[in-house]
C-alpha positions as CSV (number, residue, x, y, z in Angstrom):
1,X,18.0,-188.4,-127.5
2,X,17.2,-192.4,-126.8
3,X,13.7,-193.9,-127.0
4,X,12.8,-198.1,-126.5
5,X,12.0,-199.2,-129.8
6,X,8.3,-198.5,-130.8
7,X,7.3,-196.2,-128.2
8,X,6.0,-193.2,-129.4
9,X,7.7,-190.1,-127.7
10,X,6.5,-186.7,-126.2
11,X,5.3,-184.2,-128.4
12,X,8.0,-181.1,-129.3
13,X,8.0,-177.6,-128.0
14,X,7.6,-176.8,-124.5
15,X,6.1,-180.2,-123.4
16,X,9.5,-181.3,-124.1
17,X,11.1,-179.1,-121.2
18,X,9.2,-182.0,-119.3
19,X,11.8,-184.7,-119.7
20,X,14.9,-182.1,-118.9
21,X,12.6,-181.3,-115.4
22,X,12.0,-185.0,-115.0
23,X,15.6,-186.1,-115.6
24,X,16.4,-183.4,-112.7
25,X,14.0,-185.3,-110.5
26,X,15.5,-188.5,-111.1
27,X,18.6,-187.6,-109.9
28,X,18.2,-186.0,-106.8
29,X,15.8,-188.8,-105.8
30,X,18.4,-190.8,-106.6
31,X,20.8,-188.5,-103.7
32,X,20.8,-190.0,-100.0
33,X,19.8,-186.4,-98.7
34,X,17.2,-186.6,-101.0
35,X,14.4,-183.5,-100.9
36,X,11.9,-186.0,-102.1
37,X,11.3,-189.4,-104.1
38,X,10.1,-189.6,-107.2
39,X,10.3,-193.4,-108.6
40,X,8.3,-192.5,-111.9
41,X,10.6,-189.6,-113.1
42,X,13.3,-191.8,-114.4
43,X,10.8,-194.3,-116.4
44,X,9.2,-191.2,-117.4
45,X,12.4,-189.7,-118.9
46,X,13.0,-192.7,-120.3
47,X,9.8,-193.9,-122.5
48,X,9.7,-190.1,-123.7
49,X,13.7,-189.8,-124.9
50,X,16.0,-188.9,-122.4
51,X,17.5,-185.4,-123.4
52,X,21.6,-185.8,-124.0
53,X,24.2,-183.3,-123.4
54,X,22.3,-181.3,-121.0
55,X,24.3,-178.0,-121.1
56,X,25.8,-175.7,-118.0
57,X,22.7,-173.4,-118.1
58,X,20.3,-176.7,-118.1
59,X,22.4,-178.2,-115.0
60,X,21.8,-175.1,-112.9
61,X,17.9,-175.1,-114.5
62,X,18.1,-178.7,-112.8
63,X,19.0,-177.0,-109.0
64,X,15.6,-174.4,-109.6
65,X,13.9,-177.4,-110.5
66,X,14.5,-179.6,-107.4
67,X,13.9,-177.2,-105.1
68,X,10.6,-175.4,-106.7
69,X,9.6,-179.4,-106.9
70,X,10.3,-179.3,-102.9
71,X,8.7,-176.2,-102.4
72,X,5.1,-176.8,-104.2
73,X,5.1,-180.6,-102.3
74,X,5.4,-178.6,-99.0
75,X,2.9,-176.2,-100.0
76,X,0.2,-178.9,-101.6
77,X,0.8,-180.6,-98.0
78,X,-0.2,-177.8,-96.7
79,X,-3.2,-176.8,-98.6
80,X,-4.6,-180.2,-98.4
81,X,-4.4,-180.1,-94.1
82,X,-5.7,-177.4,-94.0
83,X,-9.2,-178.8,-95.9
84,X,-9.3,-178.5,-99.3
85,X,-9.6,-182.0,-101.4
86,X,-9.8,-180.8,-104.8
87,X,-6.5,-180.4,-106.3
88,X,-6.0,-179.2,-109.7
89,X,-2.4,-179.4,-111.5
90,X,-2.4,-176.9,-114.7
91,X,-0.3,-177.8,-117.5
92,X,1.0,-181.2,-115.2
93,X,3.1,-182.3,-118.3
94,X,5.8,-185.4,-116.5
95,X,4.6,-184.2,-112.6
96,X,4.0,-188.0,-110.5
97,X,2.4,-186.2,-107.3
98,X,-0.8,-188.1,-107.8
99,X,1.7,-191.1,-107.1
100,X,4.3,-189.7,-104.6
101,X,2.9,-188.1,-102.0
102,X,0.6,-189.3,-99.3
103,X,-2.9,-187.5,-99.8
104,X,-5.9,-187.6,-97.3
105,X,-8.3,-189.7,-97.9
106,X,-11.1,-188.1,-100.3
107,X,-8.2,-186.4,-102.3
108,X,-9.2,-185.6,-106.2
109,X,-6.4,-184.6,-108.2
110,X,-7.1,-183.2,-111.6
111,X,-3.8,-183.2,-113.8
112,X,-4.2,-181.0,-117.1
113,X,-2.3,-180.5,-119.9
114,X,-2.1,-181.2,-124.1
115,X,-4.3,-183.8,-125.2
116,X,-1.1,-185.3,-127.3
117,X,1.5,-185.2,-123.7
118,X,-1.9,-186.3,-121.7
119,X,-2.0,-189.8,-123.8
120,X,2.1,-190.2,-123.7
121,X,2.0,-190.1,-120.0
122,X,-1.1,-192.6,-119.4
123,X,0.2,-195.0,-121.7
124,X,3.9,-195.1,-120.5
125,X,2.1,-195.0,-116.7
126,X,0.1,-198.0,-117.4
127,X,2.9,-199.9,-118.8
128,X,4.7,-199.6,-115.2
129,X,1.7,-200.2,-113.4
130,X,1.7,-197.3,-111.6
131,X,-1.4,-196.8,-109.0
132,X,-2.0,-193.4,-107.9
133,X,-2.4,-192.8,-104.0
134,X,-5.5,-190.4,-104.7
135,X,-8.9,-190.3,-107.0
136,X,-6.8,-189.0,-110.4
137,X,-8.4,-187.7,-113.5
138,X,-6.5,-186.1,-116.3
139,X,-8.7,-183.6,-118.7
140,X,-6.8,-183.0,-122.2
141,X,-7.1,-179.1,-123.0
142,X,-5.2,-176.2,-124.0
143,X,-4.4,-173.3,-121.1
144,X,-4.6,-171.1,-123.6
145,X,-8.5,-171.9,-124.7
146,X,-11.5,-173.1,-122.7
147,X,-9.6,-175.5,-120.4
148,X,-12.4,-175.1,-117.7
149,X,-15.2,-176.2,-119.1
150,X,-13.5,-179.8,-119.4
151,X,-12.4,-179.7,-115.8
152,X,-16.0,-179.1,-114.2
153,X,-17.3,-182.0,-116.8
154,X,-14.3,-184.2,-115.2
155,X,-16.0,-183.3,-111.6
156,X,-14.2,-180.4,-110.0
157,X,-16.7,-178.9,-107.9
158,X,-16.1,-174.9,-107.4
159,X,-18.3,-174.7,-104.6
160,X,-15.8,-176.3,-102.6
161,X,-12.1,-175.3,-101.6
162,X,-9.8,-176.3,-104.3
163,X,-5.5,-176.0,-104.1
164,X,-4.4,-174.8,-107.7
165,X,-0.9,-175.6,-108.7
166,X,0.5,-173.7,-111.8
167,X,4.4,-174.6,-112.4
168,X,6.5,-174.3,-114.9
169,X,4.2,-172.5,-117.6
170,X,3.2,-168.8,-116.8
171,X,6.3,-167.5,-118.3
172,X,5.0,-169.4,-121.9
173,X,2.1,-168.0,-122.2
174,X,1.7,-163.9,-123.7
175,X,-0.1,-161.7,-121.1
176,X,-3.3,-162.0,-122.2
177,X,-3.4,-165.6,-122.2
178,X,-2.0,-165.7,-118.7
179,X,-4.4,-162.9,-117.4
180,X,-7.4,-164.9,-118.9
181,X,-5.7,-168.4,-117.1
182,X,-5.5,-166.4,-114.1
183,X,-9.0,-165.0,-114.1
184,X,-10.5,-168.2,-115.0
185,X,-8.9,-170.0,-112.1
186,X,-10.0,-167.0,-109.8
187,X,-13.5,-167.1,-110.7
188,X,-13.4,-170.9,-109.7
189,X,-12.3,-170.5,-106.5
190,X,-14.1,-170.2,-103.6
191,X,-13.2,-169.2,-100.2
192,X,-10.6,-171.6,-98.3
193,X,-9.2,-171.6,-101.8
194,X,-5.2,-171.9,-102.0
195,X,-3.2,-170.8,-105.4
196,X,1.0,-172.0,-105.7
197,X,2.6,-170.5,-108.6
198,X,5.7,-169.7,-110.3
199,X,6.8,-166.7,-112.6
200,X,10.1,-165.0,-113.6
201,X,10.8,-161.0,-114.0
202,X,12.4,-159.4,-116.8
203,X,15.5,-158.9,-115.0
204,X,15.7,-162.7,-114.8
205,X,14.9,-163.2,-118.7
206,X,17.2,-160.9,-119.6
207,X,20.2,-162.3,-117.7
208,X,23.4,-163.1,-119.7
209,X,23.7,-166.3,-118.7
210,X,20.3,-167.2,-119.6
211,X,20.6,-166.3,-123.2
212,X,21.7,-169.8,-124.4
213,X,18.7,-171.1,-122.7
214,X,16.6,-168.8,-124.1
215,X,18.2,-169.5,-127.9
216,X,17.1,-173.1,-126.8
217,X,13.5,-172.6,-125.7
218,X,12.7,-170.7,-128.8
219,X,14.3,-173.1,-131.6
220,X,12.3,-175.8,-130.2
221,X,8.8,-173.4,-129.9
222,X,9.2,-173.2,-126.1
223,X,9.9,-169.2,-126.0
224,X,9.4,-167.1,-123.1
225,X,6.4,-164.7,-123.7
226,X,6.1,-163.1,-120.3
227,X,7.4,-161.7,-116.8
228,X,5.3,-160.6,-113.8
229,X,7.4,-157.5,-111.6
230,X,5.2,-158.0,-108.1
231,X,3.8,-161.2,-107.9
232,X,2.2,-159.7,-104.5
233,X,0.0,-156.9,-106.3
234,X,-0.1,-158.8,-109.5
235,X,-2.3,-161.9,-107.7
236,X,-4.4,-159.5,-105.1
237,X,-6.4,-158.2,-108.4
238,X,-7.8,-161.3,-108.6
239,X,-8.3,-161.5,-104.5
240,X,-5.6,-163.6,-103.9
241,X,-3.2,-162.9,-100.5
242,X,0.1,-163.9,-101.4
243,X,3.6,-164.5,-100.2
244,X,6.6,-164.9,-102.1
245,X,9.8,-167.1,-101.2
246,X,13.2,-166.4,-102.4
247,X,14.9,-169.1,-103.6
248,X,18.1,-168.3,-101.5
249,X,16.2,-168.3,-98.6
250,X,14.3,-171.8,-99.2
251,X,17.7,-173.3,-100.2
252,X,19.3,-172.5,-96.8
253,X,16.2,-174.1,-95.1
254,X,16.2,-176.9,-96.8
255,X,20.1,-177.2,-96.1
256,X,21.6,-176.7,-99.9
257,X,23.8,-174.6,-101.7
258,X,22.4,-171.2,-103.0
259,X,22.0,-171.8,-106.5
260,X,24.1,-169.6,-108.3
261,X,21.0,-168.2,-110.5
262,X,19.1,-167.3,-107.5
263,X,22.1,-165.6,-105.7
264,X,21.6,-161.8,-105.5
265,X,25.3,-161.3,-105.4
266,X,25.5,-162.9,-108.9
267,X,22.1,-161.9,-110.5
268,X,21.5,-158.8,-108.9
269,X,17.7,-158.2,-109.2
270,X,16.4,-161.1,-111.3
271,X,14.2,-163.4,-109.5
272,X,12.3,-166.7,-110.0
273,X,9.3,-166.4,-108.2
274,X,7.7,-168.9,-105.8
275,X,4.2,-168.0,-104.7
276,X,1.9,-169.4,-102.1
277,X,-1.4,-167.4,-102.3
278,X,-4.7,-167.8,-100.5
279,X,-8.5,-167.0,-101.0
280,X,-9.8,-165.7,-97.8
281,X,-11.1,-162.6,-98.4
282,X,-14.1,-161.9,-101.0
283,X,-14.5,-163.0,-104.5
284,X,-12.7,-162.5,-107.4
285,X,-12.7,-158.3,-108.3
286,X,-12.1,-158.8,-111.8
287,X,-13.4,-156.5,-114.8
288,X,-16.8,-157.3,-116.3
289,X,-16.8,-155.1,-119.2
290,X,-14.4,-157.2,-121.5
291,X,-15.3,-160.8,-121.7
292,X,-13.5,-163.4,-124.1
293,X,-16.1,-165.4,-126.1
294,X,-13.2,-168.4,-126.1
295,X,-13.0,-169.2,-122.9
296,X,-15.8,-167.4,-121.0
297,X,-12.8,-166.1,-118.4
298,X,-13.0,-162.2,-118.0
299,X,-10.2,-160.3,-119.5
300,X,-8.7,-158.2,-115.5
301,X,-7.6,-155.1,-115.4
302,X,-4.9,-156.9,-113.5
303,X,-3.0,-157.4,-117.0
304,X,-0.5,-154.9,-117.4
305,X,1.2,-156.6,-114.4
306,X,2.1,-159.1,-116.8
307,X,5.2,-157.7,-118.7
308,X,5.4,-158.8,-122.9
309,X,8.8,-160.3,-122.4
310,X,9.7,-158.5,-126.4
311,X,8.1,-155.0,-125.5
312,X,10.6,-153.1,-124.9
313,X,12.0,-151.3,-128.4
314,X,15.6,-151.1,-126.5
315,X,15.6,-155.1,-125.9
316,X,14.5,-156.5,-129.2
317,X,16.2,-157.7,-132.9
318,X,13.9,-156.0,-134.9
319,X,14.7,-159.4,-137.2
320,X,14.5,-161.9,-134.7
321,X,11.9,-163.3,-132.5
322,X,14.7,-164.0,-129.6
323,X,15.4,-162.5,-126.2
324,X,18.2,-160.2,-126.4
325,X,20.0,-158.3,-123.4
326,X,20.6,-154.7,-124.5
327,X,24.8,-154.7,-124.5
328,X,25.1,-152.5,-121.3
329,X,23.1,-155.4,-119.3
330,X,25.3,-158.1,-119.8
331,X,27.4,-158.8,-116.9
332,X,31.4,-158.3,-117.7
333,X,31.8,-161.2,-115.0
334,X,29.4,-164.1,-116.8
335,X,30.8,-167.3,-117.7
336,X,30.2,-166.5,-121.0
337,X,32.4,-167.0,-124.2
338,X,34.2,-163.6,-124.3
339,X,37.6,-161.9,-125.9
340,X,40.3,-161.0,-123.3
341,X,40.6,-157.3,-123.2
342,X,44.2,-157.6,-124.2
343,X,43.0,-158.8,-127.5
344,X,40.3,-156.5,-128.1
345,X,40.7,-152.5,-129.6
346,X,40.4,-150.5,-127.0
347,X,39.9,-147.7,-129.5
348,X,36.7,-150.2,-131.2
349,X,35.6,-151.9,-128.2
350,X,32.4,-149.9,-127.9
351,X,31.5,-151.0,-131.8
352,X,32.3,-154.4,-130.9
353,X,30.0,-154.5,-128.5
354,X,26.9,-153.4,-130.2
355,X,27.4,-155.7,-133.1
356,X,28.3,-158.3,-131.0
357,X,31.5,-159.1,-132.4
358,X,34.7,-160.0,-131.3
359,X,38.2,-159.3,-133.5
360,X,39.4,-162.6,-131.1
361,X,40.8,-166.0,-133.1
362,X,38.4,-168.0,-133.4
363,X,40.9,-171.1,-131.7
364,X,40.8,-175.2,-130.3
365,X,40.1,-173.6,-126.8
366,X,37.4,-171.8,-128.0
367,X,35.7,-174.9,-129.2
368,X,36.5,-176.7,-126.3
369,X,35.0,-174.1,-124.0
370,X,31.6,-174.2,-126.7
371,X,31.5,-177.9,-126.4
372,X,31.9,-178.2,-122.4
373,X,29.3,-175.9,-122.3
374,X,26.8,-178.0,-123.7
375,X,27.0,-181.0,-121.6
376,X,30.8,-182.6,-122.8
377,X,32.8,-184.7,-120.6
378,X,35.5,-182.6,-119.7
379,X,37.8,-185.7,-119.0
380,X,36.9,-186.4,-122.6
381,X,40.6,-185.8,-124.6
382,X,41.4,-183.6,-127.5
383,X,40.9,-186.2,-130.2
384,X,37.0,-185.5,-129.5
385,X,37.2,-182.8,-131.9
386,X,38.0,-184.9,-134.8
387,X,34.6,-186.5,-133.5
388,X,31.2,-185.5,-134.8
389,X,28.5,-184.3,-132.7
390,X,26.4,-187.6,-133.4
391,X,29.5,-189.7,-131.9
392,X,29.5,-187.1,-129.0
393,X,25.9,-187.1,-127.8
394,X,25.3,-183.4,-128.8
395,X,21.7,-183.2,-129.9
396,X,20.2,-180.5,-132.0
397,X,19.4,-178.5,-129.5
398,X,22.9,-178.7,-128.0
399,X,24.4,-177.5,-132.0
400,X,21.9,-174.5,-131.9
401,X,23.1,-173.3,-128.8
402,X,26.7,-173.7,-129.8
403,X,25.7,-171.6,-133.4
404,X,24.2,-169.0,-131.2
405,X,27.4,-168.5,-129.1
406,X,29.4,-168.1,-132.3
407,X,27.0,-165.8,-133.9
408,X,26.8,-163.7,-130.3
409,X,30.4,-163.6,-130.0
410,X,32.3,-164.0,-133.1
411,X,29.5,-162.8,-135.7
412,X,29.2,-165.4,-137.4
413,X,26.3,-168.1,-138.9
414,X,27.3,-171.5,-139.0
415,X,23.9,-172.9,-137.6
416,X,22.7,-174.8,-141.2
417,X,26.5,-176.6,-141.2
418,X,26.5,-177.9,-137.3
419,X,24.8,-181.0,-138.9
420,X,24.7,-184.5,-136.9
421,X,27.4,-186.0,-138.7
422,X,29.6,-182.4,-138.8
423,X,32.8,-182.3,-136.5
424,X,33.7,-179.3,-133.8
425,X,37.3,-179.4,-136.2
426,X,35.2,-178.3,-139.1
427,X,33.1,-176.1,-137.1
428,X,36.2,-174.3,-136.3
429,X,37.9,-174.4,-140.0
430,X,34.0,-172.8,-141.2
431,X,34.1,-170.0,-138.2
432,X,37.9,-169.1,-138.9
433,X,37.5,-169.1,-142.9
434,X,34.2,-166.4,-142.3
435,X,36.2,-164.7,-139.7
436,X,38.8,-164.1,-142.5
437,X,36.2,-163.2,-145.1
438,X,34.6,-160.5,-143.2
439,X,38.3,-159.2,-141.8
440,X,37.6,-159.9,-138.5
C-alpha cells in the first residue's frame, strides 16, 4: 500500500474495503463508455493508501462494484424526482454522490459512517476543495449502536419522505444488528419513503471462488456475518414493497458483459442482491414486545430472514472463525488451485477431499498460478520468484490469501513465514519440505 508522506490513512477492517471499491470507481470513470464519473475516487484512493496486488476474486468484486454503483445512482435519481429531499447514506465510507450527481435543489444528504473514516474523508476532501452539489452533513456513529439519534440532531426530519441508501454493509453486520438497523430505519420513514439496498445469500458466501475473499475479509476484521434468502419477504415485515434486480439482467441493460459471479450458468443459485423498495402502504408492523435499550430500534420478528452466515454445523471449522464450503459444494469446474485427477488416488480421493489435501507436488507452476492470482503481472518473467513479495507489490493481505490456498489445497501452514521480505522460491522450498514431513 502507498500513502503521501504525513497523511494519516483510513482506519483497518472493513472501512478499508472502501479504497478497493473506490479504486474500482476510478477506473471505470476513467473508461470512455463510462457508467458514471467519479473525479474524487482516485484522490480518495490515493490519500487513504491505494491497495496493491488486487487479486482475481477482487478484479471481478471490482465488475459488482461498478455496476451496483450504477444501479443505486439510477435509483437515488429516481427517488429524489419523485419528491423526497432527504437522503441518508448509511455506512457512506469513500461514496462522492453528494459531489457527482446533480441533485434538486433543497437536496439534504446525510452521509454516515465511523467517526475515525468520517474525519479521513473531510480532511482529504477539503484538501481538494471539493464542494458538494447538495446541503451535506456527515454524523459520526456506529450502525451497530444508536446511530439515529445523531442523525435527527444533524436535521433529518422523519415527518418528511426520506430515500435510504444502505450499500456495501448488511452482509457485515450479525442478524440482530442488521434487524435492529432495519427496524430503526423503518420506523423513520414515512410514507413516500424509498429504501435501496444490497445483501448476499448463503449460496453466494459459500461459493468456491469466493473463499479467498472471504480468507481476506476476515484477516483484516471485515468477515461476513450474514445472508438474507428473500430480500422480497425479508423487507415487507418492515412495510417495505420491494423489487429485486439481477445483476445479469442490469448488466445487459446497461450494455456490459455478465459478470462471471452473477452468471447463473457459473454460480448456479448464489445471488447478490439489488433492492429498490418503497413505503407506500402503512407504517412499519414491527414487534413491540422486545425493545433494545441501545438503540431504542425494536427488535422484528422479521429476523430469522436474516441467515447467521456460521450457523449451519455442516458449514463451519469448529476451530476457525472462517467461511468454509462443505466439500460436496465446491464446484469441480472453479478456477481454483486443484490436483489433476491423474495425480490424485482414486482409491483416497474421497479422504483427500475432506481434509482438504492434495498428494500433488507442490511445483514452480504452482506458485506461479498462487502468485497470478493475487494481482502479478503475468508478463512478469520467472526470475520474479527469486523476488520477495515486498519487491513484487504483494501486500499482507495478498500473502494471507496465498497461505490460505496452500493450507486449502496442499495442507499445509506457512502463513507466519510469507513475511514482507520472504521470496515465492522459499515459499515453495517451506511447502515441499512439510509436504515431505507429513508424507504427502
Amino acid at each position: 500500500m502507498t500513502r503521501p508522506t504525513g497523511e494519516p490513512g483510513l482506519p483497518t477492517g472493513v472501512s478499508r474495503t472502501a479504497v478497493v471499491i473506490a479504486q474500482a470507481r476510478e477506473a471505470e470513470s476513467a473508461r470512455p463508455d463510462r457508467l458514471f464519473d467519479d473525479p474524487l475516487a482516485g484522490p480518495l484512493a490515493g490519500a487513504a493508501g491505494r491497495i496493491a496486488g488486487i487479486s482475481e476474486a477482487g478484479r471481478r468484486a471490482g465488475e459488482h462494484f461498478v455496476l451496483r454503483t450504477r444501479f443505486f445512482d439510477d435509483r437515488l435519481r429516481e427517488a429524489v424526482a419523485a419528491g423526497p429531499r432527504q437522503v441518508v447514506l448509511l455506512a457512506a465510507g469513500l461514496d462522492t454522490r453528494a459531489f457527482r450527481l446533480d441533485w434538486p435543489e433543497g437536496t439534504r444528504l446525510f452521509e454516515v459512517d465511523l467517526p475515525d473514516l468520517i474525519s479521513f474523508k473531510e480532511r482529504a476532501l477539503a484538501d481538494r476543495g471539493a464542494r458538494p452539489a447538495c446541503d451535506r452533513t456527515v454524523v459520526a456513529a456506529d450502525l451497530r449502536g444508536d446511530w439515529s439519534s445523531p442523525l435527527l440532531a444533524a436535521g433529518l426530519d422523519p415527518a418528511g419522505p426520506i430515500a435510504w441508501l444502505i450499500e456495501g454493509v448488511l452482509m457485515y453486520l450479525t442478524p440482530g444488528d442488521g434487524a435492529r438497523l432495519l427496524g430503526r430505519v423503518s420506523e423513520l420513514s414515512s410514507l413516500g419513503s424509498r429504501l435501496a439496498v444490497e445483501h448476499v445469500n448463503r449460496a453466494y458466501a459459500e461459493l468456491p471462488q469466493m473463499r479467498p475473499a472471504m480468507s481476506r475479509l476476515t484477516s483484516t476484521q471485515a468477515a461476513w456475518r450474514s445472508t438474507v434468502e428473500d430480500p422480497r419477504a425479508w423487507l415487507a415485515g418492515y412495510g417495505w414493497r420491494a423489487s429485486v434486480t439481477h445483476q445479469a439482467d442490469l448488466a445487459r441493460e446497461l450494455g456490459r458483459p455478465v459478470p462471471a459471479m452473477a452468471d447463473p450458468g457459473v454460480v448456479g443459485p448464489a445471488r447478490i442482491w439489488l433492492v429498490d423498495a418503497r413505503r407506500d402502504d402503512g407504517r412499519y408492523p414491527g414487534s413491540p414486545t422486545r425493545t433494545s435499550h441501545d438503540t431504542g430500534a425494536h427488535l422484528s420478528d422479521t429476523a430469522p430472514y436474516f441467515r447467521d452466515i456460521h450457523s449451519h454445523p455442516r458449514d463451519i471449522d469448529p476451530h476457525s472463525h472462517d467461511i468454509r464450503p462443505h466439500p460436496r459444494d465446491i464446484d469441480p469446474h472453479s478456477h481454483d488451485i486443484r490436483p489433476h485427477p491423474r495425480d490424485i488416488d482414486p482409491h483416497s480421493r474421497d479422504t483427500d477431499r475432506r481434509q482438504g489435501t492434495t498428494t500433488m507436488p507442490f511445483t514452480d507452476q504452482n506458485v506461479r498460478e498462487l502468485l497470478l492470482a493475487v494481482g502479478l503481472d503475468p508478463a512478469t518473467g520467472d526470475d520474479a520468484l527469486e523476488l520477495s513479495f515486498d519487491e513484487l507489490d504483494l501486500d499482507s493481505l495478498a500473502r494471507v490469501e496465498i497461505a490460505t490456498q496452500i493450507q486449502d489445497r496442499f495442507g499445509v501452514d506457512v502463513e507466519e513465514q510469507l513475511t514482507a521480505e520472504a521470496t515465492p522460491s522459499l515459499m515453495r522450498e517451506l511447502v515441499t519440505e512439510r509436504l515431505a514431513a507429513t508424507g504427502a
